[in-house]
Every structure is written in structure tokens, then in C-alpha cells.
N, C-alpha and C positions, 0 to 999 in steps of 0.2 A: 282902344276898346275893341271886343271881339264879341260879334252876334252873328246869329244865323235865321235860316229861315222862318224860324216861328219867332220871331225881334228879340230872343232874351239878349240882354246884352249885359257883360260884365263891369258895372258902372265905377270903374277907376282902370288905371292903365294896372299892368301888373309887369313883372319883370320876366323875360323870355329865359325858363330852366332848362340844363338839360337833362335827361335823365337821373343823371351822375347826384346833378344840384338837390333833385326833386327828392331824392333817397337820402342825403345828407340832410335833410329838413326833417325828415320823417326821422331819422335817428337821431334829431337832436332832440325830440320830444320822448323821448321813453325816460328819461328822467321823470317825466309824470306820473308813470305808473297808471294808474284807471283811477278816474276822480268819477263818483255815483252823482255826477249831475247835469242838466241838460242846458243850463241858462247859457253857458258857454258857445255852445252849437247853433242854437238859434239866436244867438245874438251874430253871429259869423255869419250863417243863414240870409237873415235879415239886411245885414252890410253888404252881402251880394244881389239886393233884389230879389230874395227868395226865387233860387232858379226853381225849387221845387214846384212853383204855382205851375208851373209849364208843360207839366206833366201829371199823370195821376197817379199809385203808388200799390203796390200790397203787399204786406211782413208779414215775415214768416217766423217765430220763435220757436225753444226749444234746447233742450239738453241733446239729444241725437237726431238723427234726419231730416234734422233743417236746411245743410248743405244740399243735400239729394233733393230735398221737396222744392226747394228755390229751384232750383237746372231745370227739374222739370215741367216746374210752373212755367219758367220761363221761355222753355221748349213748344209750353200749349200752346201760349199766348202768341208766340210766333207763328206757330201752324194756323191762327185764328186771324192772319195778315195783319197783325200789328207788330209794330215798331217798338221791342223790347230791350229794356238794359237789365244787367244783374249787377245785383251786388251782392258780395260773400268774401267771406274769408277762416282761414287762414289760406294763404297761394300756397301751391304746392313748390313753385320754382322763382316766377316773377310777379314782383307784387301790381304789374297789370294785370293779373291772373284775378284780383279782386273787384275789377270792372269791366263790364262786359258790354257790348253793343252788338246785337241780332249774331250772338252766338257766336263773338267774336273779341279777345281781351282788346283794349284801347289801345291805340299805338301809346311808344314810349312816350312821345311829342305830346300825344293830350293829353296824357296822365300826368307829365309834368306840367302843362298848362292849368291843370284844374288844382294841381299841390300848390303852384304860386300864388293862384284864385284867393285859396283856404288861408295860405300861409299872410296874404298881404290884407285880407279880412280879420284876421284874429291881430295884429298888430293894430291896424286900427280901433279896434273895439277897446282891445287895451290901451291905446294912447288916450281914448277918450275916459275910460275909465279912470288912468291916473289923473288926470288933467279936474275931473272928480271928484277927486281924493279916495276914489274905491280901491279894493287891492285886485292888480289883474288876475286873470284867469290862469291857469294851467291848464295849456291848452293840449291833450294827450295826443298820440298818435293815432287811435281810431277816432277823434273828434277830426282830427286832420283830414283824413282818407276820407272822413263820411261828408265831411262838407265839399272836399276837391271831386265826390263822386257826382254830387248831385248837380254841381255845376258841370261836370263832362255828360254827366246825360242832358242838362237842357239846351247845351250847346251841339248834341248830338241831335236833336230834336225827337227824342222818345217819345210815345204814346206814354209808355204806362212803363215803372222802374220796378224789379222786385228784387225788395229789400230784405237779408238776412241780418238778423238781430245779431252782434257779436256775441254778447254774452245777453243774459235776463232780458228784462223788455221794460220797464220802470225806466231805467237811466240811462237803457242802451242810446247810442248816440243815433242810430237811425230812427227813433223814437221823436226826434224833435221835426223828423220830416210835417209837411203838410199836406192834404191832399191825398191820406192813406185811405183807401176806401174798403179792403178786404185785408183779415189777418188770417193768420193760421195759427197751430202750437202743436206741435209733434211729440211731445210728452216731455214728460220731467226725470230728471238723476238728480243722484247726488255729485255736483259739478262746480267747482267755482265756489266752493262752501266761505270763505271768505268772505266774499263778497255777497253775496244772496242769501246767505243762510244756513245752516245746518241740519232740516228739515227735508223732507219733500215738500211737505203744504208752504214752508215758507221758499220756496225757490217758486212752489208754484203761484203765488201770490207775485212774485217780482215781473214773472211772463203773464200770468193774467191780466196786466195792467196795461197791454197793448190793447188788449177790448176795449173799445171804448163808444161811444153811443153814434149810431150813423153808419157802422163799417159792417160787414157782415163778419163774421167769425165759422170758423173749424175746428173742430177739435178732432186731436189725431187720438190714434187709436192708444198711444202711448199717456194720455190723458184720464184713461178711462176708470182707473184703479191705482190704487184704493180709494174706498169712498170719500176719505177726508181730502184726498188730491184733488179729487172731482168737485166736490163742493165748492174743494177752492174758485175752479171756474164759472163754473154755473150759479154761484152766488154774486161774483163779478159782470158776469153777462146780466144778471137779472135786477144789480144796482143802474145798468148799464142801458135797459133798456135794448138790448140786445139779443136777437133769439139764436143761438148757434147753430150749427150740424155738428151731430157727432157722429164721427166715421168711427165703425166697429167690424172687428172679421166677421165673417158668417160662419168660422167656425176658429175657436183658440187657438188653433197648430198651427193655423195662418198669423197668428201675433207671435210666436215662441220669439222671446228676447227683446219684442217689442213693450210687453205688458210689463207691471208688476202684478205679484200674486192675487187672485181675486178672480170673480166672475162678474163683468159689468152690468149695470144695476141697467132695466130697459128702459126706462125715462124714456113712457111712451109719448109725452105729452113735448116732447122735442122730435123736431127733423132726425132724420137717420140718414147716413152714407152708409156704405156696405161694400167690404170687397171677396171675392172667392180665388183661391187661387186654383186653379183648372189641372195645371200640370208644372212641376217642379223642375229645375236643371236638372240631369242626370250626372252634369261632367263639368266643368271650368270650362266657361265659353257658349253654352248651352244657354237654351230664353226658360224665362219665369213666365209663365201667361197665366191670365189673370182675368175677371169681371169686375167690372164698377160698378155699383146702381146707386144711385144718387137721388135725392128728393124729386129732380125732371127725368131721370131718364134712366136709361142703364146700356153700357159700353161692357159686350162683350170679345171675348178675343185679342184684347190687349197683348203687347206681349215686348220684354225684355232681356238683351243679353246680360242678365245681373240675378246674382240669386236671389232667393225669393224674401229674403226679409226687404226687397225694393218694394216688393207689391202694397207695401204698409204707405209708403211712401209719393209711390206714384198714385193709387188714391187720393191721398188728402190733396195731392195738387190739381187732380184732374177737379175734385167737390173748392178748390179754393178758384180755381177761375172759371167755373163755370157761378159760382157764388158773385165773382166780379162783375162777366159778362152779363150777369142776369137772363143767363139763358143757355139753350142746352149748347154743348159741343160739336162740331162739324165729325162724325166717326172715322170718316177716313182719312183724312188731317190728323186725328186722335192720335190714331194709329201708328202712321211714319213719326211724327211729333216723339212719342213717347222709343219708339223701335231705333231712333236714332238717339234719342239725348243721350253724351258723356255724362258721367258722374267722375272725375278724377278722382282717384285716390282711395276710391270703394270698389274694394275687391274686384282691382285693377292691374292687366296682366300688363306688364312693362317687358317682358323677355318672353317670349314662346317657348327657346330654346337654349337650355333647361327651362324649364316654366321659373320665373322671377314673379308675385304675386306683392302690391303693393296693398294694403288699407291704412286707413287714416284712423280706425280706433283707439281713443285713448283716453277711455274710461271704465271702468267694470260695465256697464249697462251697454254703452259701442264692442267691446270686445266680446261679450256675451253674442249679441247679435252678432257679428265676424265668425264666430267658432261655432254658433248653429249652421251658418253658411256652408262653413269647410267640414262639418260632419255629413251636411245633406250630400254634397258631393264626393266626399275620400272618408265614409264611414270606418274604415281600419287606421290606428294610430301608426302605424308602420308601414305603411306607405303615400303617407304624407310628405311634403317640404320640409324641410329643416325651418324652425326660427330664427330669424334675425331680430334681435327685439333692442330697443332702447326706449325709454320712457321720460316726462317730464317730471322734478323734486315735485311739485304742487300737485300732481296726481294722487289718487290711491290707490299708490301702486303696491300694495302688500296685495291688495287684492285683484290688481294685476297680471301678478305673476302666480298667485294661487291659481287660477284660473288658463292661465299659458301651458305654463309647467307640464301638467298630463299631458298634452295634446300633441305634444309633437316629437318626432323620434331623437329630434334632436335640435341641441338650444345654444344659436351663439351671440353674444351681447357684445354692445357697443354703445356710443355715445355720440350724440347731435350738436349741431356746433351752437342750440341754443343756451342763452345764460342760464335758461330754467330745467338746462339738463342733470338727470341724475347721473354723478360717473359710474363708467361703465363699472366698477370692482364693484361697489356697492351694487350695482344692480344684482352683477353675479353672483353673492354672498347670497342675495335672495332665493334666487334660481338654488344654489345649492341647499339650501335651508327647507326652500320648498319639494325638495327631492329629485331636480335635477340639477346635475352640475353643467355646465355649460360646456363645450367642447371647444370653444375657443374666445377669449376677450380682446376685443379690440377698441382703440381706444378714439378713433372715428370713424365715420362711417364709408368714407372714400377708402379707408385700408380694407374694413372689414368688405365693402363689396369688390373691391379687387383683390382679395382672397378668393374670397367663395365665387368669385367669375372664372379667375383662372385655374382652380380645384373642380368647375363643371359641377357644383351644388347646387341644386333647384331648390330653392327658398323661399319665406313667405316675410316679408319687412313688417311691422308693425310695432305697434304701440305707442306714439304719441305721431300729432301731424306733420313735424318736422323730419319724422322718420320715414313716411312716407316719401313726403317731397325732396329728401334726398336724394332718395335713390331712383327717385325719377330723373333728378336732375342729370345724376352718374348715366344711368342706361337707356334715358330716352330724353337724351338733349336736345334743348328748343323749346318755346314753348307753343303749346297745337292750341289749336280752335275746336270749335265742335265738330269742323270739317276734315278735321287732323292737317291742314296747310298751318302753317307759318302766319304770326300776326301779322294779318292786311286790312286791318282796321283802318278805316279813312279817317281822318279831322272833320272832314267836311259830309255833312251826311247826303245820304241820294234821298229826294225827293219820296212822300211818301204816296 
């Protein structure tokens, strides 16, 4: 058995993996695909002693800027001297990249120790269930990860975990956490239609359902519009007994790409958050500054190396832990807190030279936002990066690559070694359809970036997460911390 200093203890012996082991388990569940249910988790949960009672907890859902608003969250919370873990995903490189402890991915060692945790939790649960006569579970790969997280954070002895919803928030598997005391929801796409819906109001009913009575709630600015999405929430908070904050810009232009069409209704009779954006990048590398005001208080002079569609984002995080805290934020803590947090993979420079430009959009409503980015700083179409684009089959990607297509002087396509990759031809039949043809196809991404590295092509990688994470993996191998060192995550946590 294995505890640490707050006594959680792992109550059965578990078998020592390595690495190697802990990744061979995790792919032997994708056979399961996404099952929309939670009994599974929380009965694995449960067989562990619920590590989560050991901690306290706050989600973050969402169609876009959930990534970003978790990092941040979790950046406040630290400047706020507590003892922070994350959770998130997709990794861009290594899937300890999805567990994080004080700004730091998990050694290999405890991310394997917490995959054995899950893995020899959900065998039992099933042994007992056949034994039953019930049918077991299929137990998915992010049911996996989400319960081997929650045992590596109680074993890390965390304060407080924040959790990103993989997908909706209904059936998401961090969903069956306990102990959740603050949410958030960063606005709705159309994402994962599949599985949530084909609607906005019906995807937004899937994430509304993380509100729930007791927790405080955010709503991001991506929430706000159109009225029927809104209602969705605020009819949920009000079955819920819940009173929200909705954070809104103080002026549109500071949403462009974050809203859908519309002017948000004033729902005086609710809290308000509020952000102004001060001063714009001017260039790649350049800060976004920014003002907060928040129901307690108001942080001006914020400020981030990240364009300015972050300021939507570091918002709702700064109004979701000061919503936790119950109280205002320390300013100058704020400050380096937010001036330091990484966001991988968003409008993220991996080469300087040529400039090598990675984002993780990979949806109409993500790439919208990416390409207001890259107008505010390289307003002329000709002298932009070239594209490197590959995308995921289950996207929409017609409207993808409408949207790609004008923007850049020039477009070359490839393909990611995921199974849910579109090939590369087909992509380019698009591109050419859509009125550009592509200047070159390639047929992975390790050729196409050793092309265009030894050709001296300054490029922009984008369109599905894998495509990023690729080519991070090619030109900025290792994976970094929020300190940019090398994982030196301990097993054993220091003293808080």
C-alpha cells in the first residue's frame, strides 16, 4: 500500500508499471470508444477510497478556452500559496502532460502508479459485478486517466485540483469527482455533435449540467449569446439554486471570435465580471494587457505574452478563483501568476528562426479565434507564414478549410499519425476546391516538417491538437514544465 502525508492510502496492493506498461493499458481501452456514463468512474472512485475527498476540486467546461482558463486557473491558485494539480488534455507530446502538480507534468513513475491504481480498481469493480451477475463495465481510456489522476493528486497531497472537462460536462468523467466547489464554462461550438448534440442549446444543456447546487458558477463570455444558449444556463443555475457571474467585455471587439452573433442581454439582476483590453500585441511575442473587475474588486494592468483573444480567458479564471477563494486576489501575485502562465499549444512559438508558430485549433469557432489573432498582428495576407494544416475526419472540416484557405500566402497539407486523421489528398482536394491549391502534400508530419525546416519556411502548424503536438514534439523535444526545465516532478510531495 502506498500513502502519504495527508494518510490517503491506496487500500489494495497494486502492481509496480512502467511507463511502457501504464501506456499499453491506456491503449488497450480505446476499443471503448466514449461510453456517456459516470457509474463506471465512481464506482472505480469509490474502490479507491475516494482519493478525491482529500482534496477540494474546480471544472472548468466548455467548447474552446477551457485548456487556457484551467493553466490559468491553476497559475492563480498557486500564486495564492496553495498546492495545485491540473488536469487537461489532449497532451501535446507526453501523456504526463495531462497531470500536472505546482506547474509541473507528473514523473513517468507516478503517472504509472496512478494508471495501475485505476487499472486494478476497475477489474475489481468488474470481478464483483460478474460475480453479480451484472454485465461489466467498459471501462474507456479517459475514465482511466481521470481516476489514475485523482489518485496521483491525493497521493501528491494537493490542496485544491482543477479539473478540465474532456468533452460536455453531463457524462464527462471528471464529472463523478467529489468535492467540486467552483465551475466555470467558457462558451459553446458546435463540437463533438455526436455525442452532445447537434444544437448549440443542446450541447449547451450537456455543459450546464456541471452547475449544480452548492458550487459557485462563471460564465464565460462565450456563454453569452444567443439568448436561447443563455437561457440554457441561467435556467439551469436557477433550477440549481445557484447564482452565477457572468463575465462580459466592456466592449465587443474585445470578444471578436469569442461570441456568437448578438448583443448580450444585461441581466441586471445577476453578478457581472468585466474585462477591457488596454493595449493589443502589436507583433508575435508582444503582451495583451488587460483589466478585470470582478463583483469584489477590479485588477488592473494585467498583462500577457499571448494575443488578445487570452484576455477572454484569463478573466473567467482570475472571476473563477477568486469565486473559490471567497475572496479578493492578492494583485501582485496576480500579476507574475498570470505574466508567467504557459498555455502550450496556443499561439505557441516553437522555432524563432524562421518563426515556426504552433496552435491547437480545431474547430470553426478555435480557428476563427487563431485567425483574428494572426490579423491583429500580420494584417497583410502576404506576408504571413505559410500553412501547414492537417485536420481530424470528425471535424468540420469543410468549414475549416473555408476559413484557412484566404489567409495565407500559401498552403501545405499533411497528415497526423492519429486514427481519426483526414488523409492528407483529401484534405488537399479541399484546399483546392476551396481556391487554394496546396504547394505541397505530404503524407506525415515528420516529412512535411523536415521539408519545410530544410527549405528555411516560416510556417504556422494548425488545425486539429495532434497537429500541433506534433510538431512540437519534431522542433522542441522534451517535454517542459511551466519553468521550461525538464520533468522534475517528485513522487513524494514537499511539505505544504
Amino acid at each position: 500500500m502506498t500513502s502519504n502525508k495527508n494518510n490517503y492510502r491506496i487500500p489494495f496492493d497494486v502492481p509496480t508499471y512502467s511507463y511502457e506498461q501504464a501506456m499499453g493499458q491506456l491503449r488497450a481501452t480505446k476499443k471503448f470508444g466514449i461510453q456517456p456514463m459516470l457509474e463506471s468512474v465512481v464506482d472505480m472512485i469509490a474502490e479507491l477510497g475516494n482519493p478525491d475527498d482529500y482534496f477540494e476540486s474546480v471544472q472548468i467546461a466548455g467548447t474552446n478556452g477551457k485548456t487556457s482558463t484551467a493553466r490559468y486557473a491553476a497559475a492563480i491558485l498557486m500564486g495564492e500559496s496553495l498546492r495545485v494539480s491540473l488536469y487537461t488534455s489532449p497532451e501535446l507530446v507526453s501523456f504526463t502532460e495531462r497531470m500536472e502538480v505546482d506547474g509541473r507534468p507528473v514523473s513517468e513513475e507516478l503517472f504509472a502508479q496512478g494508471i495501475a491504481a485505476a487499472v486494478v480498481a476497475g477489474e475489481r469493480v468488474n470481478d464483483r459485478r460478474e460475480q453479480q451477475g451484472e454485465r461489466p463495465y467498459d471501462i474507456t481510456e479517459f475514465d482511466l486517466l481521470t481516476v489514475a489522476a485523482l489518485v496521483v493528486f491525493a497521493l501528491a497531497g494537493v490542496d485544491v485540483a482543477v479539473l478540465e472537462c474532456g468533452m460536455g460536462g453531463r457524462w464527462d468523467a471528471t464529472s463523478a469527482t467529489r468535492n467540486i466547489r467552483s465551475v466555470a464554462i467558457t462558451g459553446i461550438g458546435l463540437d463533438h455533435m455526436r455525442i452532445l448534440g447537434d444544437t448549440l442549446e443542446q450541447i449547451a444543456a450537456e455543459k450546464a449540467a456541471i452547475i449544480q447546487s452548492g458550487r459557485t458558477c462563471v460564465l464565460g463570455v462565450g456563454t453569452a449569446t444567443p439568448d436561447t444558449v443563455e437561457d440554457v444556463f441561467l435556467n439551469r443555475a436557477a433550477e440549481q439554486g445557484v447564482t452565477p457571474v457572468l463575465l462580459r467585455p466592456e466592449h465587443l471587439e474585445d470578444a471578436t471570435g469569442e461570441m456568437h452573433p448578438g448583443t448580450p442581454r444585461a441581466n441586471e439582476d445577476l453578478p457581472h465580471a468585466s474585462y477591457v483590453i488596454t493595449q493589443r500585441p502589436p507583433r508575435i511575442g508582444a503582451p495583451v494587457e488587460l483589466t478585470v473587475r470582478t463583483p469584489r474588486t477590479s485588477y488592473p494592468e494585467l498583462a500577457a505574452l499571448k494575443p488578445s483573444y487570452q484576455a477572454a480567458n484569463i478573466a473567467c479564471a482570475v472571476t473563477l478563483c477568486e469565486q473559490y477563494l471567497g475572496r479578493g486576489l492578492d494583485q501582485e501575485k496576480l500579476f507574475e501568476s498570470v505574466v508567467r502562465c504557459p498555455t502550450p499549444g496556443r499561439f505557441d512559438l516553437v522555432k524563432p528562426e524562421p518563426p515556426v508558430l504552433i496552435d491547437a485549433c480545431h474547430n470553426p469557432q478555435s480557428v476563427q479565434t487563431f485567425l483574428t489573432a494572426v490579423r491583429s498582428v500580420s494584417p497583410q495576407v502576404e506576408d504571413r507564414p505559410a500553412l501547414l494544416c492537417a485536420v481530424l475526419a470528425d471535424k468540420d472540416v469543410q468549414a475549416i478549410v473555408d476559413l484557412m484557405a484566404p489567409e495565407f500566402p500559401e498552403v501545405y497539407v499533411t497528415q497526423t499519425s492519429s486514427d481519426r486523421a483526414l488523409a492528407a489528398g483529401q484534405l488537399a482536394a479541399m484546399f483546392e476546391q476551396a481556391g487554394k491549391k496546396p504547394t505541397a502534400v505530404y503524407p506525415a508530419v515528420r516529412e512535411a516538417v523536415d521539408a519545410l525546416d530544410a527549405a528555411g519556411v516560416s510556417f504556422v502548424a494548425c488545425g486539429s491538437i495532434t497537429t500541433a503536438g506534433e510538431v512540437a514534439g519534431i522542433l522542441r523535444p522534451g517535454v517542459q514544465n511551466a519553468h521550461g526545465d525538464e520533468d522534475v516532478t517528485r513522487t513524494h510531495p514537499n511539505p505544504k
